[in-house]
C-alpha positions as protocol buffer text, in pm:
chain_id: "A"
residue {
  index: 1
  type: UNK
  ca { x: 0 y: 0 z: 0 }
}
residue {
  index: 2
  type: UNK
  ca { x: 331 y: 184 z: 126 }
}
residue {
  index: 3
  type: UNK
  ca { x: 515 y: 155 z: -188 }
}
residue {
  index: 4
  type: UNK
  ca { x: 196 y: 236 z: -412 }
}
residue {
  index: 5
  type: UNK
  ca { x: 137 y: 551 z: -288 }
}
residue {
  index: 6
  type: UNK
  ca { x: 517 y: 629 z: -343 }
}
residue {
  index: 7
  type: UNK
  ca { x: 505 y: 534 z: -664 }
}
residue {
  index: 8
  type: UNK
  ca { x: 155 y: 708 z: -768 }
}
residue {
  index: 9
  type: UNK
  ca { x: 330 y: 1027 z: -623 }
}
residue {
  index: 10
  type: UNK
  ca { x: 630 y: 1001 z: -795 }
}
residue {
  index: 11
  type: UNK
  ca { x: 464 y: 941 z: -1106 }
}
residue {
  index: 12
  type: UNK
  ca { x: 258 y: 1254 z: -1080 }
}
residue {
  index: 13
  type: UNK
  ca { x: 268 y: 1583 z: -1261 }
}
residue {
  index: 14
  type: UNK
  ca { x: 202 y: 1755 z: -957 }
}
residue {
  index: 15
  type: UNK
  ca { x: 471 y: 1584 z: -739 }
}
residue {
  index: 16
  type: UNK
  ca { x: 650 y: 1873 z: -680 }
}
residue {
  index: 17
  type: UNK
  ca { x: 358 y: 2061 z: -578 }
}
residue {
  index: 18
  type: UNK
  ca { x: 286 y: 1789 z: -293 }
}
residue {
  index: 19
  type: UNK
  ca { x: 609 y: 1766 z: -218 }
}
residue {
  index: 20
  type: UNK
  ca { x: 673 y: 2145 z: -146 }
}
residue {
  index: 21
  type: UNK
  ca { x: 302 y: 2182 z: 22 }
}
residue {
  index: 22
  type: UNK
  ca { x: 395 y: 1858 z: 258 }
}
residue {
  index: 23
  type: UNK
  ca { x: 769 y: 2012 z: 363 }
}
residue {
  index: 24
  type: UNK
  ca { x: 599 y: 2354 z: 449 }
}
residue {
  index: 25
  type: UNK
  ca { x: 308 y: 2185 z: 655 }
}
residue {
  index: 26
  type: UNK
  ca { x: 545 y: 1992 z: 827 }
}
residue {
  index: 27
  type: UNK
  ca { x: 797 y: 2287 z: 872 }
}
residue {
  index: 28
  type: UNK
  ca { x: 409 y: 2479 z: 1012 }
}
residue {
  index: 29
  type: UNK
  ca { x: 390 y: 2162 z: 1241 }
}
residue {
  index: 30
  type: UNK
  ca { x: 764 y: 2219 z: 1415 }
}
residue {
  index: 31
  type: UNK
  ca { x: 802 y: 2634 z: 1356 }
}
residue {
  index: 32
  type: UNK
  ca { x: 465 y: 2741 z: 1469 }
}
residue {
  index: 33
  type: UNK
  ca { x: 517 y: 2591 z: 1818 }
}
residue {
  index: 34
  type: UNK
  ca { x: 881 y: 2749 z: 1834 }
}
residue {
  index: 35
  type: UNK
  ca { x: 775 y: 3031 z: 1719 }
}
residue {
  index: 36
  type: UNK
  ca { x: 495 y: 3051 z: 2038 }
}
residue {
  index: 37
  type: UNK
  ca { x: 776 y: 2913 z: 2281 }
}
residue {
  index: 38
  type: UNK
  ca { x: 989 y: 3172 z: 2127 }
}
residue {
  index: 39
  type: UNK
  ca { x: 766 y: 3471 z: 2188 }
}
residue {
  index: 40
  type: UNK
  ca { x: 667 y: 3349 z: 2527 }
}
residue {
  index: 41
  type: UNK
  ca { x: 1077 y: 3378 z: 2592 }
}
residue {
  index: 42
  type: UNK
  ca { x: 1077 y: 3738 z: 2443 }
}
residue {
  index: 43
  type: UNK
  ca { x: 775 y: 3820 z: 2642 }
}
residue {
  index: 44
  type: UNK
  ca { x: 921 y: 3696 z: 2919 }
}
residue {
  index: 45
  type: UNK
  ca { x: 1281 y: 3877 z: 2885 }
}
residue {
  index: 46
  type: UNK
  ca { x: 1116 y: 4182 z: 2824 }
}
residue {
  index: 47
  type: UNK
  ca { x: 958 y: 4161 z: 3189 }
}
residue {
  index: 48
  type: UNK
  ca { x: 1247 y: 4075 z: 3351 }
}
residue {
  index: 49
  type: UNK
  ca { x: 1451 y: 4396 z: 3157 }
}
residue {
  index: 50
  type: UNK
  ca { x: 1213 y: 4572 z: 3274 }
}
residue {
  index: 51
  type: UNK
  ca { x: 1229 y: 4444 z: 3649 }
}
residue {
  index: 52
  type: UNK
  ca { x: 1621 y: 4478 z: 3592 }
}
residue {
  index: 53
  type: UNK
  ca { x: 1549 y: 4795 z: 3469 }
}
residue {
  index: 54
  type: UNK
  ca { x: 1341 y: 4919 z: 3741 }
}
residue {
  index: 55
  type: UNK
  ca { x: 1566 y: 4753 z: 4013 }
}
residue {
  index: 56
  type: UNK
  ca { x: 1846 y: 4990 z: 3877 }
}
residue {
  index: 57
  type: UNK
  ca { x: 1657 y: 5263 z: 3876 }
}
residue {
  index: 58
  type: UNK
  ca { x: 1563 y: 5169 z: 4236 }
}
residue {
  index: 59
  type: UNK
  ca { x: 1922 y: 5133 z: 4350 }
}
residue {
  index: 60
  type: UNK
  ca { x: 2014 y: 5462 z: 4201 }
}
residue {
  index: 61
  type: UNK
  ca { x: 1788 y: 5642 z: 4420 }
}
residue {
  index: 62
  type: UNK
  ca { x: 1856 y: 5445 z: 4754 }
}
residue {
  index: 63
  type: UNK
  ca { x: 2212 y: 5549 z: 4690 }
}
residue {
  index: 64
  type: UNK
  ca { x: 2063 y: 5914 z: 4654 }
}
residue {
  index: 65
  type: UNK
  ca { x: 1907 y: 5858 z: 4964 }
}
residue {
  index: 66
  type: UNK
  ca { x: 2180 y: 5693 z: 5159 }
}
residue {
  index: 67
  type: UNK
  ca { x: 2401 y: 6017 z: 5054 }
}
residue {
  index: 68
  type: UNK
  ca { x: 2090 y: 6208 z: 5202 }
}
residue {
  index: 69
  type: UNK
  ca { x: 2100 y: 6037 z: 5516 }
}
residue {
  index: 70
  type: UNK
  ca { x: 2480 y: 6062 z: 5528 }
}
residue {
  index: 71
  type: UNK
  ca { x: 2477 y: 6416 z: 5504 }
}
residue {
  index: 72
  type: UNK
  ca { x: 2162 y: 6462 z: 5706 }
}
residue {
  index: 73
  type: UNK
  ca { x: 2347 y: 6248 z: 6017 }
}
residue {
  index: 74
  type: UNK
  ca { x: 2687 y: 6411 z: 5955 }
}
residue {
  index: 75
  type: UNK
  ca { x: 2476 y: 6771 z: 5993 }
}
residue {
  index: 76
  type: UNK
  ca { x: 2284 y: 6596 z: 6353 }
}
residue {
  index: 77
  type: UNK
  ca { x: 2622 y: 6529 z: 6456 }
}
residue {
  index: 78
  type: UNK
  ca { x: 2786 y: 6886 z: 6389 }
}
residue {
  index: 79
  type: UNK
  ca { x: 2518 y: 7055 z: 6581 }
}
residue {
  index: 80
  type: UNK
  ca { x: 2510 y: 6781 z: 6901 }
}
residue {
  index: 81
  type: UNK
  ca { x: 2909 y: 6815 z: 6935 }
}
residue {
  index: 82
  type: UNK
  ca { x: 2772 y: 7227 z: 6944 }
}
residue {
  index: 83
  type: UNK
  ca { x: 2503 y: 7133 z: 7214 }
}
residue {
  index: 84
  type: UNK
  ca { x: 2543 y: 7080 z: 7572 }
}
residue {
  index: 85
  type: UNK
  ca { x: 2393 y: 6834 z: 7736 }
}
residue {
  index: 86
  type: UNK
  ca { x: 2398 y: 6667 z: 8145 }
}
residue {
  index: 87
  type: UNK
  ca { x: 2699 y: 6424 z: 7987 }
}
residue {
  index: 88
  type: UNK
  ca { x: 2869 y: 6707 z: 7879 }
}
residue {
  index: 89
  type: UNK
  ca { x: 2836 y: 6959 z: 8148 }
}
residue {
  index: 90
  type: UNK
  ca { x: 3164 y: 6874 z: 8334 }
}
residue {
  index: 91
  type: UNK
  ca { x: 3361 y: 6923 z: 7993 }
}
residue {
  index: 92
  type: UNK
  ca { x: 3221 y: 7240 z: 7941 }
}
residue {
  index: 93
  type: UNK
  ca { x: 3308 y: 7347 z: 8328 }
}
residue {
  index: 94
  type: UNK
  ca { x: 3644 y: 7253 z: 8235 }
}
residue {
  index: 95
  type: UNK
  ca { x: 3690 y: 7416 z: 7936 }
}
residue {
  index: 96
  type: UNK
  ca { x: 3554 y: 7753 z: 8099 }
}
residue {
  index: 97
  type: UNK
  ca { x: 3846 y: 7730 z: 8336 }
}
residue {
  index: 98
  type: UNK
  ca { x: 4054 y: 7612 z: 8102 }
}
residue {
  index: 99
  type: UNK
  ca { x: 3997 y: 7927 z: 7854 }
}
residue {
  index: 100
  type: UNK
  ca { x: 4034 y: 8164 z: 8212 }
}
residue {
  index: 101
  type: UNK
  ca { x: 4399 y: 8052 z: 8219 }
}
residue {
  index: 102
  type: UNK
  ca { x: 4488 y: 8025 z: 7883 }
}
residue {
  index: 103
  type: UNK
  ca { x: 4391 y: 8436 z: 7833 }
}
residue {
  index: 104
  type: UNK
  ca { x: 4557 y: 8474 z: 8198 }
}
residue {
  index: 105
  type: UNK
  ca { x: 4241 y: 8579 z: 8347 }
}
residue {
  index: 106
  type: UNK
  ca { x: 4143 y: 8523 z: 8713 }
}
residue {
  index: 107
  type: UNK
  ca { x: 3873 y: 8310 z: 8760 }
}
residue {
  index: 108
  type: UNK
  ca { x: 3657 y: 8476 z: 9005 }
}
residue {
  index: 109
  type: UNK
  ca { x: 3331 y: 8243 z: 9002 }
}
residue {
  index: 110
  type: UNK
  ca { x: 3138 y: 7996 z: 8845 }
}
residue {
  index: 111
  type: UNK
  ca { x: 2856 y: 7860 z: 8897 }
}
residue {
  index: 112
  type: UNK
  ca { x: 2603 y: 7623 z: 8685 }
}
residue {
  index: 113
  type: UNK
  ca { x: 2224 y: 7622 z: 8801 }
}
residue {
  index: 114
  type: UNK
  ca { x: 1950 y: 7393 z: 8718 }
}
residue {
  index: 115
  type: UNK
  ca { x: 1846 y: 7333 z: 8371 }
}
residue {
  index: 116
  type: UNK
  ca { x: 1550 y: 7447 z: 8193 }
}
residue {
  index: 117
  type: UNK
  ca { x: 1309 y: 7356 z: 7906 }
}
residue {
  index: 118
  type: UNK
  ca { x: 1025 y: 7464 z: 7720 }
}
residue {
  index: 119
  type: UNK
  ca { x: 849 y: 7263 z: 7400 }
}
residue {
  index: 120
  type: UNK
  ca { x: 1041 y: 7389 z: 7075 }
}
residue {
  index: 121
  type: UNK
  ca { x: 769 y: 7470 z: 6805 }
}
residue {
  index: 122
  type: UNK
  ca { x: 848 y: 7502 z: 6420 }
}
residue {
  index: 123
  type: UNK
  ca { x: 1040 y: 7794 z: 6318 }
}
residue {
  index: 124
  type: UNK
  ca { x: 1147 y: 7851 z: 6645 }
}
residue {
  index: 125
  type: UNK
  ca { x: 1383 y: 8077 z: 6785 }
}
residue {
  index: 126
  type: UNK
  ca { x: 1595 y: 7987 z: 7140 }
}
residue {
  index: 127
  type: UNK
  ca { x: 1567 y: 8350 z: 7277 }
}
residue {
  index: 128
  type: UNK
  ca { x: 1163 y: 8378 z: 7195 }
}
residue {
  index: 129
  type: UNK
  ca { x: 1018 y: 8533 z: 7517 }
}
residue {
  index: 130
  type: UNK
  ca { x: 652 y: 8409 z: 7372 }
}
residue {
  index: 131
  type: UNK
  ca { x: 716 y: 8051 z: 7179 }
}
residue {
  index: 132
  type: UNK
  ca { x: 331 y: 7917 z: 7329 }
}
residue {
  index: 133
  type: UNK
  ca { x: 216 y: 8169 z: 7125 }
}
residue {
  index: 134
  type: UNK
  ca { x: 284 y: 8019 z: 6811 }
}
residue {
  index: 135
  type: UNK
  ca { x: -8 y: 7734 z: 6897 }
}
residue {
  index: 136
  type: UNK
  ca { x: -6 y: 7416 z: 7026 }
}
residue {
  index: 137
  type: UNK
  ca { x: -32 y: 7300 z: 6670 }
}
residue {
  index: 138
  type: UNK
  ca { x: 334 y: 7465 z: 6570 }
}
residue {
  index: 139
  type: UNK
  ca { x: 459 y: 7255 z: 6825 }
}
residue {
  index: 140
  type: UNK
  ca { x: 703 y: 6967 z: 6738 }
}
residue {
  index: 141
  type: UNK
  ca { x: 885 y: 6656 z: 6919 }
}
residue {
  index: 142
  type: UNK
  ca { x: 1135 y: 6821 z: 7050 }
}
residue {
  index: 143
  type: UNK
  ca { x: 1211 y: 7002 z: 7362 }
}
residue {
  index: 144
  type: UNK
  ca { x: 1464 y: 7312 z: 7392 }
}
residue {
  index: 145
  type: UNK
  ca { x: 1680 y: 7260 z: 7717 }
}
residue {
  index: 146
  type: UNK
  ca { x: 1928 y: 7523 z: 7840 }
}
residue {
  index: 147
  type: UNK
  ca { x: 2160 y: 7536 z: 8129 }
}
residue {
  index: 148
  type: UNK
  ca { x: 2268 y: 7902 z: 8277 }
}
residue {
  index: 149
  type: UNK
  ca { x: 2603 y: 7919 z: 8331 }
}
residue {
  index: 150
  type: UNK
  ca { x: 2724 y: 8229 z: 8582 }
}
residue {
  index: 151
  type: UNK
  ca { x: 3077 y: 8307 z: 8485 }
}
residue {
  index: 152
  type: UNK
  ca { x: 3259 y: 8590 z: 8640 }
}
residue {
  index: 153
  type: UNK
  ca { x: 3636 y: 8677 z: 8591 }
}
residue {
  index: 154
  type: UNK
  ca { x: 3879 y: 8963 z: 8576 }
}
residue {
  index: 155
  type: UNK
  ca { x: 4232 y: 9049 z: 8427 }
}
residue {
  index: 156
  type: UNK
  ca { x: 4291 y: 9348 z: 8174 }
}
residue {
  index: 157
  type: UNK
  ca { x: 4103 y: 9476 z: 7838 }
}
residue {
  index: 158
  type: UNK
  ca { x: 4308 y: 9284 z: 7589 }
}
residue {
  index: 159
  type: UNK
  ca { x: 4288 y: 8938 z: 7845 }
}
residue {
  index: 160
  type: UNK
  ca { x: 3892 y: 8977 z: 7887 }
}
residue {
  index: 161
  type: UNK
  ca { x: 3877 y: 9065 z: 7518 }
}
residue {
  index: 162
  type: UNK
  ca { x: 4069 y: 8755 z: 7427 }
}
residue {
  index: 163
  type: UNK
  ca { x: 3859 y: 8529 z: 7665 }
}
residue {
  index: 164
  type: UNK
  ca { x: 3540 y: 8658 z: 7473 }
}
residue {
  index: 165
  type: UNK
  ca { x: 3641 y: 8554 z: 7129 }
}
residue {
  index: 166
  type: UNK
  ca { x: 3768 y: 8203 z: 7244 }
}
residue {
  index: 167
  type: UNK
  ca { x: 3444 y: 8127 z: 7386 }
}
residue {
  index: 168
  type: UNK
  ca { x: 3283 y: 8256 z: 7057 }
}
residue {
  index: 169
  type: UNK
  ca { x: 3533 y: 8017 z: 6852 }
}
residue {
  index: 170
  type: UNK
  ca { x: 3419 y: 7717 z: 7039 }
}
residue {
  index: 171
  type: UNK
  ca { x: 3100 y: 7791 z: 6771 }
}
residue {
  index: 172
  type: UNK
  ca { x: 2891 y: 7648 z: 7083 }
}
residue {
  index: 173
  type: UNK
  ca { x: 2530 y: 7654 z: 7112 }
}
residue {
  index: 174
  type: UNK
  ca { x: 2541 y: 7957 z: 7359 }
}
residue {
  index: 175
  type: UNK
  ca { x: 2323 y: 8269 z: 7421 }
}
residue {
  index: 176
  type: UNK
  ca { x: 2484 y: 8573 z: 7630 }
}
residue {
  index: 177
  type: UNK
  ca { x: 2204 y: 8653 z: 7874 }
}
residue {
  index: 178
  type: UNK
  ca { x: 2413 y: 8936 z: 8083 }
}
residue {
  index: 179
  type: UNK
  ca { x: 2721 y: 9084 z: 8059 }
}
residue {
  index: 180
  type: UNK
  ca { x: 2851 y: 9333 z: 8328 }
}
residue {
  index: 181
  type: UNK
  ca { x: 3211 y: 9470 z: 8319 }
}
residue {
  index: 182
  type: UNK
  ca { x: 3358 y: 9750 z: 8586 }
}
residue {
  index: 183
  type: UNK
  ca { x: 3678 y: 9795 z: 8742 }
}
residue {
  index: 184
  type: UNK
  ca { x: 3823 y: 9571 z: 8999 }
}
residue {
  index: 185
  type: UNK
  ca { x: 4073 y: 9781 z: 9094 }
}
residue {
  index: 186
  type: UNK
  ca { x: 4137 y: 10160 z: 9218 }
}
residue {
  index: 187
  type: UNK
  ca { x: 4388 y: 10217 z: 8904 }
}
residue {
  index: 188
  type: UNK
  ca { x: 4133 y: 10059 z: 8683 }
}
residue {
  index: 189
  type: UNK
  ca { x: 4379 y: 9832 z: 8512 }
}
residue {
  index: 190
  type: UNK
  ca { x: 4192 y: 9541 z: 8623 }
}
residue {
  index: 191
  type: UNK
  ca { x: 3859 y: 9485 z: 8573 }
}
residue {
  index: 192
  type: UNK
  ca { x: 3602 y: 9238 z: 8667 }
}
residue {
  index: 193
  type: UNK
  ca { x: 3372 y: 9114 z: 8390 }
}
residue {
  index: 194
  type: UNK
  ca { x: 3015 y: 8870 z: 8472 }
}
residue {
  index: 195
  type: UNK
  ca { x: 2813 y: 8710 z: 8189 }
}
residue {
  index: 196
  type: UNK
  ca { x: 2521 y: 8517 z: 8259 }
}
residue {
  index: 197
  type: UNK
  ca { x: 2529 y: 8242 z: 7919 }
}
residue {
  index: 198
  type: UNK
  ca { x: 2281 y: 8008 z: 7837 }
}
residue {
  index: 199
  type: UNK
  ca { x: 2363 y: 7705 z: 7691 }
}
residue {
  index: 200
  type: UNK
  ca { x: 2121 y: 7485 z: 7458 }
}
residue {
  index: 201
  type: UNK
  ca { x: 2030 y: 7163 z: 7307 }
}
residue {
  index: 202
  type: UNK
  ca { x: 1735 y: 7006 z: 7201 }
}
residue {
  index: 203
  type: UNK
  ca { x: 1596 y: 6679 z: 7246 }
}
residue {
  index: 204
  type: UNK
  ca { x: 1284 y: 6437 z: 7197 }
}
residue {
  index: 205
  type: UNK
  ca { x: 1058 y: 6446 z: 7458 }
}
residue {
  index: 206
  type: UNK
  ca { x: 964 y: 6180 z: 7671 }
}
residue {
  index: 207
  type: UNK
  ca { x: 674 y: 5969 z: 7598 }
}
């Protein structure tokens, strides 16, 4: 039956025809499903570019916001080594006496009282005399602390000047409340300056 078909096709006029119209149906048979499995791939690469893609774009912009953060903690940290704080209290005492006898003035008296607070509101100011006004609203999680320091010291012009500006280039967080000068002696070459500073920090308040 095999071999009569063969030879009734090979015998045929149109042989050629069948021939080429059986190679492209079988070529239909094994393409067609490549070409499916072949799309399904392309489909499927193009997602996953696309999740590459967005992952990239992702990681570009955590590493925008880790700079952020970097810069944001290295700014926290300038302003808390500015701030003074219970820790840091004795450091502070010392360096007050330690700036007296570097400029050769004579440290007459120093005292630190209790520290104070108030809530710190938005756009804020430490020397507002009226901050509730602002509204309870305004008011943030954060509480201003300062700690009055009573300093009092004498020695000459150019000595008390000189103490002045190396307490200013500490760049501490520091608010002169008072500041008294008169002579300490009858020839006036000594005189006896008091300030009254305030020094701040903030912190979160306790929940």
């Amino acid at each position: 039956m095999i071999r009569q078909t063969i030879r009734t096709l090979a015998e045929s006029r149109y042989r050629w025809i069948i021939v080429t119209g059986g190679t492209f149906a079988v070529a239909l048979v094994l393409i067609v499903p490549l070409v499916d499995v072949y799309r399904a791939e392309s489909s499927e690469k193009k997602a996953l570019l696309a999740e590459v893609g967005a992952a990239s774009q992702i990681a570009g912009q955590l590493d925008k916001y880790e700079s952020r953060v970097d810069e944001r903690v290295a700014e926290l940290k300038a302003l808390e080594a500015r701030s003074v704080d219970e820790e840091r209290l004795p450091a502070l005492r010392d360096r007050l006496v330690e700036l007296a006898r570097e400029t050769r003035c004579s440290l007459r008296r120093l005292n630190v009282g209790e520290p104070m607070s108030r809530p710190w509101y938005a756009n804020d100011s430490p020397t507002d005399q009226r901050p509730d006004a602002k509204g309870k609203e305004s008011e943030t999680h954060f509480a201003l602390q300062w700690r009055p320091i009573a300093l009092s010291v004498s020695g000459s012009v150019a000595d008390l000047r000189n103490l002045l500006e190396k307490i200013k280039a500490d760049n501490m967080l520091v608010y002169t409340k008072s500041f008294e000068i008169y002579p300490s002696s009858v020839s006036r070459k000594s005189l006896t300056m008091d300030l009254d500073l305030w020094y701040f920090s903030l912190v979160l308040k306790k929940r």
